[in-house]
C-alpha positions in Angstrom: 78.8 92.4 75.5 76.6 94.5 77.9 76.6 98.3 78.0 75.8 99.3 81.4 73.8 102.8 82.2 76.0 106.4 82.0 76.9 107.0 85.4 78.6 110.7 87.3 81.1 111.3 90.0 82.5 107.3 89.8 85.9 108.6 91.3 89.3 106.9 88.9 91.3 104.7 90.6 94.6 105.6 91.6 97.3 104.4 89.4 100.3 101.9 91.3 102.7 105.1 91.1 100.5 107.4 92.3 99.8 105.2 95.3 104.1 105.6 95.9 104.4 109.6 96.5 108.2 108.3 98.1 109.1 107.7 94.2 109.3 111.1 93.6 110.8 112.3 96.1 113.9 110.3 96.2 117.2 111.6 94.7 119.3 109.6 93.4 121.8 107.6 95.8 118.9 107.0 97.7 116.7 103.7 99.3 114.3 103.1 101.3 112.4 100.1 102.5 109.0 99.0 102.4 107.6 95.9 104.7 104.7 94.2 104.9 101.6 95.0 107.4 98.6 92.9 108.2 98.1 89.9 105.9 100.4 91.4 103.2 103.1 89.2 101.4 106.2 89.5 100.2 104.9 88.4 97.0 102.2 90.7 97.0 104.3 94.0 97.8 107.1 93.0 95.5 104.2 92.7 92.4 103.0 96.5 93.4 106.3 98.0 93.8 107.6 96.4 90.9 104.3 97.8 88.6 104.9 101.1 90.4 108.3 101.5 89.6 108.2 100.4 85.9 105.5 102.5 85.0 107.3 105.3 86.9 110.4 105.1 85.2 108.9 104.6 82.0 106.8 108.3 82.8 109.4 110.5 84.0 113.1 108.5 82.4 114.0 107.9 86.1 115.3 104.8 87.1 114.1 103.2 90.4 115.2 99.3 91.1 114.4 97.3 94.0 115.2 94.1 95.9 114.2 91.8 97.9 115.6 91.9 101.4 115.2 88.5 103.6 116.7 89.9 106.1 114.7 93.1 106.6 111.7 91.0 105.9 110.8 93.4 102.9 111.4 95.3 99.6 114.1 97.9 99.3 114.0 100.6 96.4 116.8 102.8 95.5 116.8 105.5 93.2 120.0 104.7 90.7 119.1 107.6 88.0 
């Protein structure tokens, strides 16, 4: 193990649900789709959204579920609680 030297203003990452402001503001009822851009996959988005959304619910007792959607090329969330 190496300890590296103290270092200041090293800004925190933000966390997966932090990087989804949509999460909180949907009410419940509601979706909403999220497609890829660039060089994203399918893959790749459903891995966030699904780490965002668990932690999320976990946090605030919401429940947010999502789905893949082939035909709409993307991932669809809906706020069920």
């Amino acid at each position: 193990m190496k300890i590296h030297e103290i270092e200041k203003d090293i800004k925190i990452p933000i966390s997966n649900s932090m990087m989804y402001p949509i999460l909180a503001e949907m009410e419940i009822g509601e979706s909403c789709l999220i497609t890829p851009t660039n060089n994203e996959s399918i893959q790749e988005i459903r891995w966030r959204i699904n780490s965002a959304t668990h932690h999320y619910n976990k946090k605030t007792k919401k429940q947010i579920v999502s789905r893949t959607m082939k035909k709409e090329n993307g991932i669809r969330i809906w706020r069920i609680e």
